[in-house]
C-alpha positions in Angstrom: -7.4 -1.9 28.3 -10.4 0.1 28.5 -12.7 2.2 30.5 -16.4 1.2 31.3 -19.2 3.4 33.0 -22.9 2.3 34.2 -24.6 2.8 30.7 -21.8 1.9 28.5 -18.7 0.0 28.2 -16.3 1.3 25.8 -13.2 -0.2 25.3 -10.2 0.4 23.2 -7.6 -1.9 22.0 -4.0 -1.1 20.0 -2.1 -4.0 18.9 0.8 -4.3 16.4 2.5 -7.5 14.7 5.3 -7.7 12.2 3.1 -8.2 8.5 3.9 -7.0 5.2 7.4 -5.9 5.3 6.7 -3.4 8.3 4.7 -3.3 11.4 1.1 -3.7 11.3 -1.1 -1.4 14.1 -4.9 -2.0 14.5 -6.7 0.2 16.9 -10.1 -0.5 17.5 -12.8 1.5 19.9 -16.2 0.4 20.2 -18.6 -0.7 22.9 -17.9 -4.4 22.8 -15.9 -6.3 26.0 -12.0 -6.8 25.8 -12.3 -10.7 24.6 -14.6 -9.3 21.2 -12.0 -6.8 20.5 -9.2 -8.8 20.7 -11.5 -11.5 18.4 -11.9 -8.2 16.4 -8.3 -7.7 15.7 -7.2 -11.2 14.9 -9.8 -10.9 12.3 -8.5 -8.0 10.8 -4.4 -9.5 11.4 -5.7 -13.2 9.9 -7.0 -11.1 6.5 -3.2 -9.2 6.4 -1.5 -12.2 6.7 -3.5 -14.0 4.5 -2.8 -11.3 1.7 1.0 -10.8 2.5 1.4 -14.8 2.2 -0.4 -14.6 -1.2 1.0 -11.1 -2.4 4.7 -11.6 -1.4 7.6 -11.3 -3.7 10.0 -12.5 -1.2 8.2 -15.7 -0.3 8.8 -18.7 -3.0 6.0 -20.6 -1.2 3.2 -17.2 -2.5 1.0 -17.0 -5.3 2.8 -14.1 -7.0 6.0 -16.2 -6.7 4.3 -19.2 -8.9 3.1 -16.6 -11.0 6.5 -14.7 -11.9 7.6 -18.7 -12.0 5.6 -19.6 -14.5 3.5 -17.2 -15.9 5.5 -17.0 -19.2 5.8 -20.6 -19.8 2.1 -21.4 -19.5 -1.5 -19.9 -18.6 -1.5 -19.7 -14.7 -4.7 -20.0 -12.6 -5.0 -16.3 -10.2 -7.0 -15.7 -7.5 -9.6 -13.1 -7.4 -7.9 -11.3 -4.6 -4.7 -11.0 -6.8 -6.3 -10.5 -10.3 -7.6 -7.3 -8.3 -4.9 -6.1 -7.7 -3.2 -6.5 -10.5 -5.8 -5.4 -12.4 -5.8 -2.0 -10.7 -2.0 -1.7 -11.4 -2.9 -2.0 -15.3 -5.3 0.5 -14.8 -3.5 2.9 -13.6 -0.1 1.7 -15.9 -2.4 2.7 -18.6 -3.5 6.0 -17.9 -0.2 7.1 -17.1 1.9 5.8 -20.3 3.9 3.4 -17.8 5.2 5.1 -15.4 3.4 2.9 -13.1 4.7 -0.8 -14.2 4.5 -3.6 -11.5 7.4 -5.2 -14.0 9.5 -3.1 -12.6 11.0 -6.0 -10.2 13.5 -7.2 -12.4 15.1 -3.2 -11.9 14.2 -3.2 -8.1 16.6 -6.6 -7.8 19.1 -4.8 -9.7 19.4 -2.0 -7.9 19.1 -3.6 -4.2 15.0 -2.9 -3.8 14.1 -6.3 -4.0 16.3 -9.7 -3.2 17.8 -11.2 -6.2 14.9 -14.3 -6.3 15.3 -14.6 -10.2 18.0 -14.2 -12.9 17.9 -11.4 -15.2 14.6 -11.6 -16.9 13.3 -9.9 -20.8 13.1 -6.2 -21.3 9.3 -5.6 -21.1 6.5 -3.8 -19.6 2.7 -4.3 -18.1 1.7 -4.5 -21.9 3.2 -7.9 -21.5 0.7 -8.8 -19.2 -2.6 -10.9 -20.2 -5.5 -11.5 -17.9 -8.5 -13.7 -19.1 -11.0 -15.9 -16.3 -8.6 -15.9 -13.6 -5.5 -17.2 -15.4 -2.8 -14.5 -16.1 0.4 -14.7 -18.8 3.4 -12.7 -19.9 4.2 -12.1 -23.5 8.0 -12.1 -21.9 9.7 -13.3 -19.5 9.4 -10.8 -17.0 8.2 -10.3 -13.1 5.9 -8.4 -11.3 6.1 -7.1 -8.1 3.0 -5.4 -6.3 5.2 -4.0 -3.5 2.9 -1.4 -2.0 -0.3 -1.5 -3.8 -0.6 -4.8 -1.9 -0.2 -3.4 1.4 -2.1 -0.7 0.2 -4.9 -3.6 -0.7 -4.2 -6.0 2.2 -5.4 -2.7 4.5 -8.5 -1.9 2.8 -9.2 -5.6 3.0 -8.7 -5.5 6.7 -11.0 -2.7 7.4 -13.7 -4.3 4.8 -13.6 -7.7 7.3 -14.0 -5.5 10.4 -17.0 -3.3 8.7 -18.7 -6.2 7.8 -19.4 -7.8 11.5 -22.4 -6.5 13.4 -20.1 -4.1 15.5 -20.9 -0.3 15.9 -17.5 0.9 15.9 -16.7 4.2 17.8 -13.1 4.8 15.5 -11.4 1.8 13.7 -8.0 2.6 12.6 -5.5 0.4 10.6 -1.4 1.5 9.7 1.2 -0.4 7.8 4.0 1.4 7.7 2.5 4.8 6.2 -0.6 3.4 4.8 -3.5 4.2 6.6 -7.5 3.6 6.9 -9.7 5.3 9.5 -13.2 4.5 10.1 -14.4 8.2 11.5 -11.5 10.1 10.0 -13.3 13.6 9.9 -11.4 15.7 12.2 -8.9 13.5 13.1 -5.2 14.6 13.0 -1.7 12.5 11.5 1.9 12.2 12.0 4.2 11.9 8.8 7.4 11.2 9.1 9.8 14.0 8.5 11.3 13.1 5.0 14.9 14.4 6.0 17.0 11.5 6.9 18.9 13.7 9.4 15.5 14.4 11.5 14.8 10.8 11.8 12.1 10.0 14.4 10.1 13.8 13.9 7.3 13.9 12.7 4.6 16.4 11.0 1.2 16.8 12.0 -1.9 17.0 9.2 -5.0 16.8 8.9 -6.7 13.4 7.9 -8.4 14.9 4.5 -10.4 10.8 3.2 -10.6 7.6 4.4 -7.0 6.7 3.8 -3.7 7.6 3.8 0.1 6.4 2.1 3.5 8.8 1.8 6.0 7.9 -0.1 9.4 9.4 0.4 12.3 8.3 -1.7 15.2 9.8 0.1 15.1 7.6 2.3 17.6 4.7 1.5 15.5 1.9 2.5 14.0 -0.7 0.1 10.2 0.2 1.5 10.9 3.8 0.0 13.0 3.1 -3.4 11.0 4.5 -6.5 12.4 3.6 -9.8 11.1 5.1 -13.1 10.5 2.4 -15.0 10.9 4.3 -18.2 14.2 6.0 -17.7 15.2 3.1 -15.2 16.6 5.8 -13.3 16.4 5.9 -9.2 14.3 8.6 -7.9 16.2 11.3 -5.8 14.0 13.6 -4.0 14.1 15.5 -1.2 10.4 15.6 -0.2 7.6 13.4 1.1 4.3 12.4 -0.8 1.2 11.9 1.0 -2.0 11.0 -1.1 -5.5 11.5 0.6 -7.9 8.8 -1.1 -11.0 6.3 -0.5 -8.7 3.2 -0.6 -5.2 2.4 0.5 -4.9 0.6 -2.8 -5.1 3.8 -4.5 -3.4 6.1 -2.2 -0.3 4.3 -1.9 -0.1 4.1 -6.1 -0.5 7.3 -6.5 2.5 8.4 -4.3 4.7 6.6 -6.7 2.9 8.3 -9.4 2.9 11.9 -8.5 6.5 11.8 -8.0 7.1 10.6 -11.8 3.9 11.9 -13.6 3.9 16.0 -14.8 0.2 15.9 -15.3 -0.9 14.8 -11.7 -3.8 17.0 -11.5 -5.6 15.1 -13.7 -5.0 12.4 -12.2 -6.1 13.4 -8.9 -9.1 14.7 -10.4 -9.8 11.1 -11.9 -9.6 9.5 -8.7 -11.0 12.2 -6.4 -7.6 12.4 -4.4 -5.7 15.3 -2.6 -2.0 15.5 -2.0 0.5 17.1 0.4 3.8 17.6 -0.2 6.3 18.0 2.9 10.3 19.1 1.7 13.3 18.2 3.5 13.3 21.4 5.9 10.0 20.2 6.7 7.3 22.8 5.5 4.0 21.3 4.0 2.5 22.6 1.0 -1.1 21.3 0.0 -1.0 21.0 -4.2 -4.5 19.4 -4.7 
């Protein structure tokens, strides 16, 4: 698993588990034996799952399931963890007019993102959404899903638990499915996925340019990469990939959705001090921010 010398003993250890809807890799490097880091990475897996059980749309048994249950009949107790999150959503539904809405789940069952858990619910919008001391309600009946802003989240999360025990890491480095945190990311070089359906399994190399990473590429046909305006209700066909440079995973992985539907990006990414590269379906990259 790892290499050791006289005056140090650094070790390395990749693992990867099925979590969030994709595969979850945690790499960790530091000078710690090979029992610490594998204590290391179950910490950082126990926090994922713990935030995919809570955060799922597909599980009945999760909090966000009781919530799009029965948020609209009465006032329903949320966890800090989730009142977070959603919270961020709003914020950023908000500065953009709506084109980021987490009620966009009743459209993503429609149109085979999501799994059909609930009949056909109201037409409405994250304006519909009230959040007062950790109890939530909808003005309709509508649903939420957090999708990737909670795998986004359930990252950062990951990397907070790992950062907080008295470990000094050489690199720690956390991936689900496209979203990415790095510990020393300066210097460090990616692989994105070539966004061309027809080049499945190339990839593109880039430079790491913050903490974290998330791409976002709509063409392809998966349920993971299916963006929806929730405006025009209309399915996003594009040809490129999105990847957003940012200080959190939460925010990265938004703001691909975003910059695909919002004109006005740059002010966005000025907001939020992101950077975004774009890479089109022959493959060439072209850094906009």
């Amino acid at each position: 698993m790892g290499t050791s010398t006289e005056k140090s003993m650094t070790n390395i250890i990749k693992r990867s588990k099925p979590l969030l809807g994709t595969f979850v890799e945690v790499s960790i490097l530091a000078d710690v034996n090979d029992d610490t880091l594998v204590k290391l990475s179950n910490l950082a897996f126990l926090e994922i799952e713990k935030i995919h059980k809570m955060m799922s749309f597909h599980n009945p048994d999760s909090e966000l399931s009781m919530i799009n249950s029965h948020a609209y009949k009465k006032n329903t107790v949320l966890s800090n963890q989730l009142e977070e999150v959603i919270q961020q959503a709003l914020e950023l539904s908000h500065i953009t007019n709506g084109l980021y809405d987490i009620t966009i789940a009743d459209e993503l069952m429609r149109q085979g993102g999501l799994p059909k858990q609930y009949p056909s619910s109201e037409a409405g919008s994250w304006r519909d959404i009230n959040i007062c001391n950790n109890h939530i309600t909808f003005e309709k009946d509508i649903k939420i899903d957090l999708g990737g802003i909670a795998k986004g989240y359930a990252v950062d999360r990951a990397m907070e638990i790992l950062q907080k025990q008295d470990i000094e890491y050489k690199q720690i480095s956390i991936n689900a499915g496209g979203d990415l945190r790095m510990l020393n990311w300066q210097g460090k070089m990616v692989y994105i996925r070539h966004p061309s359906p027809k080049k499945h399994g190339q990839f593109i190399e880039i430079p790491m340019k913050a903490p974290a990473l998330a791409t976002s590429a709509p063409n392809y046909t998966n349920k993971n990469s299916l963006i929806i305006n929730p405006i025009s209700k209309e399915k996003l066909k594009n040809r490129e990939s999105i990847s957003v440079f940012a200080d959190k995973c939460i925010l990265a992985d938004a703001l691909t959705k975003i910059f695909f539907l919002f004109s006005d990006f740059g002010t966005i990414a000025k907001l939020f001090d992101t950077s975004m590269v774009t890479i089109n379906e022959a493959g060439n990259l072209r850094q906009v921010l």
